[in-house]
N, CA, C and O of each residue as an XYZ file, in Angstrom:
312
protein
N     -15.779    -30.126     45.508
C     -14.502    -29.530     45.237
C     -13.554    -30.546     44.623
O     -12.755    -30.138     43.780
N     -13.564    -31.729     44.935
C     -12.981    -32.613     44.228
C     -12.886    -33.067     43.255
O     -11.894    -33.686     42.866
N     -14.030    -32.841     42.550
C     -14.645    -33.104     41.277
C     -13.288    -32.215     40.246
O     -12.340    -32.567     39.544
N     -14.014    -30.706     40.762
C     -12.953    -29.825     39.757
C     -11.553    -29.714     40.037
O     -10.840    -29.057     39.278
N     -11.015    -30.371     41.198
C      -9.750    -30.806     41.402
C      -9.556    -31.594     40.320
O      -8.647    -31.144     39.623
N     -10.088    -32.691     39.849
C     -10.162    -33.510     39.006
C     -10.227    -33.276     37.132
O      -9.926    -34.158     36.329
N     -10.627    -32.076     36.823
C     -10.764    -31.369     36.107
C      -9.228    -30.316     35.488
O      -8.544    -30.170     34.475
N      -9.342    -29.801     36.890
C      -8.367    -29.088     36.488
C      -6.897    -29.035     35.728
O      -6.300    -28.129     35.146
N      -6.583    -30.442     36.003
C      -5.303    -30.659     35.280
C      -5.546    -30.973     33.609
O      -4.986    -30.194     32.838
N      -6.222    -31.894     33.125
C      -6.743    -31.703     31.836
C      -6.969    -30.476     31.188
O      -6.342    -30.201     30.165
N      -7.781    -29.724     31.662
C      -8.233    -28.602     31.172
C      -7.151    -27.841     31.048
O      -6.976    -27.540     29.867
N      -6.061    -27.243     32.028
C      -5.398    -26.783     31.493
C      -4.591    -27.121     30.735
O      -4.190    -26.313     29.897
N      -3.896    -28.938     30.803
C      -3.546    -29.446     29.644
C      -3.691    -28.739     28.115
O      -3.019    -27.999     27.396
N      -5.240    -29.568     28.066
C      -6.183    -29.009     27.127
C      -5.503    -27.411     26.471
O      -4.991    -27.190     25.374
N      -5.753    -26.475     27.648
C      -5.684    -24.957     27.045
C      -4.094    -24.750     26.409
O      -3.935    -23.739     25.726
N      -2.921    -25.656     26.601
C      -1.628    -25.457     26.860
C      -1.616    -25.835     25.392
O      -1.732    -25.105     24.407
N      -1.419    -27.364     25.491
C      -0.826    -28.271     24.459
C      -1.857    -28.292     23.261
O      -1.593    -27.840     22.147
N      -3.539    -29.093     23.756
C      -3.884    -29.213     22.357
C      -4.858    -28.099     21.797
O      -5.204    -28.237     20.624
N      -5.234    -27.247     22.347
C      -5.792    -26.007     21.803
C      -4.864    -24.831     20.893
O      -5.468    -24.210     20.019
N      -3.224    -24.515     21.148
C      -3.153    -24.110     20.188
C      -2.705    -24.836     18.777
O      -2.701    -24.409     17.622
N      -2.345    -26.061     19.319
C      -2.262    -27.258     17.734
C      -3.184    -26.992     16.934
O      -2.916    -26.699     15.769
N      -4.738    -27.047     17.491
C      -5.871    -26.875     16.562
C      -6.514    -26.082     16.579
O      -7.741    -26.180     16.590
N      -5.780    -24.906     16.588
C      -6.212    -23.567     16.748
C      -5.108    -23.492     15.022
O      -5.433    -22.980     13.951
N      -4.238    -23.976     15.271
C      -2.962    -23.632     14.323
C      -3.957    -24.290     13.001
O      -4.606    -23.640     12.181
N      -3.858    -25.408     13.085
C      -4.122    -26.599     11.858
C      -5.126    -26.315     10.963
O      -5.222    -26.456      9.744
N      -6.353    -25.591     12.402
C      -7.818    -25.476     11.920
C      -7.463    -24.015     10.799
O      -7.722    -24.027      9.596
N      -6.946    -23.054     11.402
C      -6.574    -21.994     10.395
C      -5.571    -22.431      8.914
O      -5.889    -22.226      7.743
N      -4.478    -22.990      9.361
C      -4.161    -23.755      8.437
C      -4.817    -24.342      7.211
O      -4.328    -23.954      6.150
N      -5.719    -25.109      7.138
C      -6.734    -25.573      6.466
C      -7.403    -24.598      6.055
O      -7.565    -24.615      4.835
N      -7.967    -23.547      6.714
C      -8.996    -22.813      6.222
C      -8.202    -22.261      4.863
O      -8.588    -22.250      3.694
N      -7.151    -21.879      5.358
C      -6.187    -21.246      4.537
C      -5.972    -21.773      2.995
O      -6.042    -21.229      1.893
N      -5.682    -23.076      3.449
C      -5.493    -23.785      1.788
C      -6.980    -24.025      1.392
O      -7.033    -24.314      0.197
N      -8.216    -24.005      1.986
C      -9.411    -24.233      0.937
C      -9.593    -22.600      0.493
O     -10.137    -22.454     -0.602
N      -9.266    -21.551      1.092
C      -9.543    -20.094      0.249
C      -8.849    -20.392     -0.904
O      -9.356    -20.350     -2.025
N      -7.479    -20.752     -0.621
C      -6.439    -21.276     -2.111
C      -6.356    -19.466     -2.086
O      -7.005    -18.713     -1.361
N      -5.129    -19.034     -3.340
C      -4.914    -17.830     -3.393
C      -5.255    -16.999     -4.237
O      -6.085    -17.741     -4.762
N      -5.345    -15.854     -4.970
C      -6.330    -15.061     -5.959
C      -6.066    -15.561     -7.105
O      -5.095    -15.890     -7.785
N      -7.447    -15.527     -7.151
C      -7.432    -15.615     -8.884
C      -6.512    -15.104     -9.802
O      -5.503    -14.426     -9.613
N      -7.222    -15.711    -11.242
C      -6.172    -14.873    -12.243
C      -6.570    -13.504    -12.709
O      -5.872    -12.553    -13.058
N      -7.849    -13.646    -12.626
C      -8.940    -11.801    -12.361
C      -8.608    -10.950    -10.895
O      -8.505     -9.734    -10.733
N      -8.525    -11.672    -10.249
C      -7.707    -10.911     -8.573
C      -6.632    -10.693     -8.912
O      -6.488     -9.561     -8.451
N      -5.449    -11.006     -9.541
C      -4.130    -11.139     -9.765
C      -4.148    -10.370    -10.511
O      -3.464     -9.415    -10.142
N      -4.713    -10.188    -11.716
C      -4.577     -9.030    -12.790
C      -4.707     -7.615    -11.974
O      -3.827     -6.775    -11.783
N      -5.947     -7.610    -11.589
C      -6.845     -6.211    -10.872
C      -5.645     -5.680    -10.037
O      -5.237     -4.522    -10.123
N      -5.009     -6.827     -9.054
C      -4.137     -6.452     -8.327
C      -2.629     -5.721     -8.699
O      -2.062     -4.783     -8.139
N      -2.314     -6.361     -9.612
C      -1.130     -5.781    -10.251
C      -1.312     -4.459    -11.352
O      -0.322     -3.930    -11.858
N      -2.707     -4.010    -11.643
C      -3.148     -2.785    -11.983
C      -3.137     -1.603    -11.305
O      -2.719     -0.478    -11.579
N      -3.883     -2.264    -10.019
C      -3.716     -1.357     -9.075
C      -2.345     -0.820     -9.012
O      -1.962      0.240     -9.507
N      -1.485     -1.884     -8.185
C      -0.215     -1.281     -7.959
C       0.775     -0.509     -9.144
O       1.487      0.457     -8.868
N       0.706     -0.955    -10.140
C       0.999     -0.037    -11.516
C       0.386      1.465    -11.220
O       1.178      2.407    -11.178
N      -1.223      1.722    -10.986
C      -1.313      2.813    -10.526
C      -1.153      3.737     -9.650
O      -1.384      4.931     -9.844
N      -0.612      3.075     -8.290
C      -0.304      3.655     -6.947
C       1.465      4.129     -7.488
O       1.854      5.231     -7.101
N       2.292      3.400     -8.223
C       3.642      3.520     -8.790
C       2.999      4.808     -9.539
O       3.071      5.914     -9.004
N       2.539      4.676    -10.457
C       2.044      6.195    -11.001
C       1.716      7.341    -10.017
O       2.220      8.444    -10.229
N       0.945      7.159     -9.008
C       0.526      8.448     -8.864
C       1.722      8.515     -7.747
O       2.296      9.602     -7.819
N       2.063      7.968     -7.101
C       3.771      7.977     -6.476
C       4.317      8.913     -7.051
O       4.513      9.972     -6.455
N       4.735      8.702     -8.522
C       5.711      9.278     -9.291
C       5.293     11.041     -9.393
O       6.125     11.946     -9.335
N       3.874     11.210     -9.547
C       3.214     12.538     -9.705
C       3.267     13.094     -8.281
O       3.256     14.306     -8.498
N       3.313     12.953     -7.090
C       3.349     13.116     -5.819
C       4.866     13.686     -5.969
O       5.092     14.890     -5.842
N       5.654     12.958     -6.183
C       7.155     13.139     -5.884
C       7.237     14.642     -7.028
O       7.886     15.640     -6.718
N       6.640     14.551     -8.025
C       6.820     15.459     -8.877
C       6.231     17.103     -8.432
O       6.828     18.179     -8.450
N       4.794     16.752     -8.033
C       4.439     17.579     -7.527
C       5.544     18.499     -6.600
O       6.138     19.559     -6.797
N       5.496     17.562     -5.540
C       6.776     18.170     -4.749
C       7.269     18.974     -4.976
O       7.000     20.162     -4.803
N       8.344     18.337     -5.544
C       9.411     18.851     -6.191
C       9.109     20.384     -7.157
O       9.803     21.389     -7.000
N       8.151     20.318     -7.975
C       7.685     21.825     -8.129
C       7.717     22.448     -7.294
O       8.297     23.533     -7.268
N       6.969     21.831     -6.171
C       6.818     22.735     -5.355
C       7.644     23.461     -3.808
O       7.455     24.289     -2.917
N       8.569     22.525     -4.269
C       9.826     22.923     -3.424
C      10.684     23.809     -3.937
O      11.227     24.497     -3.073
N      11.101     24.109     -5.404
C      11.373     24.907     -6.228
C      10.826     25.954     -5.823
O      11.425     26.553     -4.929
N       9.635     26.482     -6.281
C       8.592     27.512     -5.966
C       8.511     27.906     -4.928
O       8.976     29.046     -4.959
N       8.097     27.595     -3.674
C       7.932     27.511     -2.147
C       8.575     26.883     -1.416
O       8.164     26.109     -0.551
N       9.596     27.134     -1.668
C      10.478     26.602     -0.591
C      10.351     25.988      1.271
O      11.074     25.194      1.874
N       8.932     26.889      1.809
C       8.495     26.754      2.834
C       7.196     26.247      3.121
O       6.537     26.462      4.137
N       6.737     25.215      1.649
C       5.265     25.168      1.776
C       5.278     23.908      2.862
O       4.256     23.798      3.540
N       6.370     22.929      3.089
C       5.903     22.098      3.976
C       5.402     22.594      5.401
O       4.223     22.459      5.727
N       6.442     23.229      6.316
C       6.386     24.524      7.272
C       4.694     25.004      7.003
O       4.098     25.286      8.042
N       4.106     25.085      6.056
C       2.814     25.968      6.241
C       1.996     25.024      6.406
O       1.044     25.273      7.145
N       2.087     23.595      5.766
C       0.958     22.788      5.600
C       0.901     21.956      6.621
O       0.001     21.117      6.663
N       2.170     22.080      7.948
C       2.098     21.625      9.275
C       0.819     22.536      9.940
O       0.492     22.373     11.116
């Protein structure tokens, strides 16, 4: 029993102070060797969102027809 008497204060040390430092650092690092998207990721990406802004715009439009027209279609499509 003495042994892990002996133990015990380190260890939780350990779990307190230097486990989340290098819990932090180690992610940290990982982080800067991914480095951030490409210039082919970066393009693709800003396509995308150009198209989600588009079909946004047709959504809202839709709507809007269709709030004109049916005034109660939300009510039905609950």
């Amino acid at each position: 029993m003495h042994f892990f008497e002996f133990l015990f204060v380190p260890s939780i040390l350990f779990m307190v102070v230097v486990m989340p430092i290098w819990i932090t650092l180690h992610y940290r690092y990982k982080s800067r060797l991914a480095g951030g998207l490409s210039d082919d990721e970066q393009k693709q990406l800003d396509e995308l969102l150009r198209t989600v802004d588009t079909l946004v715009g047709r959504i809202d439009t839709l709507e809007s027809i269709l709030d004109d027209s049916q005034p109660n279609w939300r009510r039905r499509a609950e």
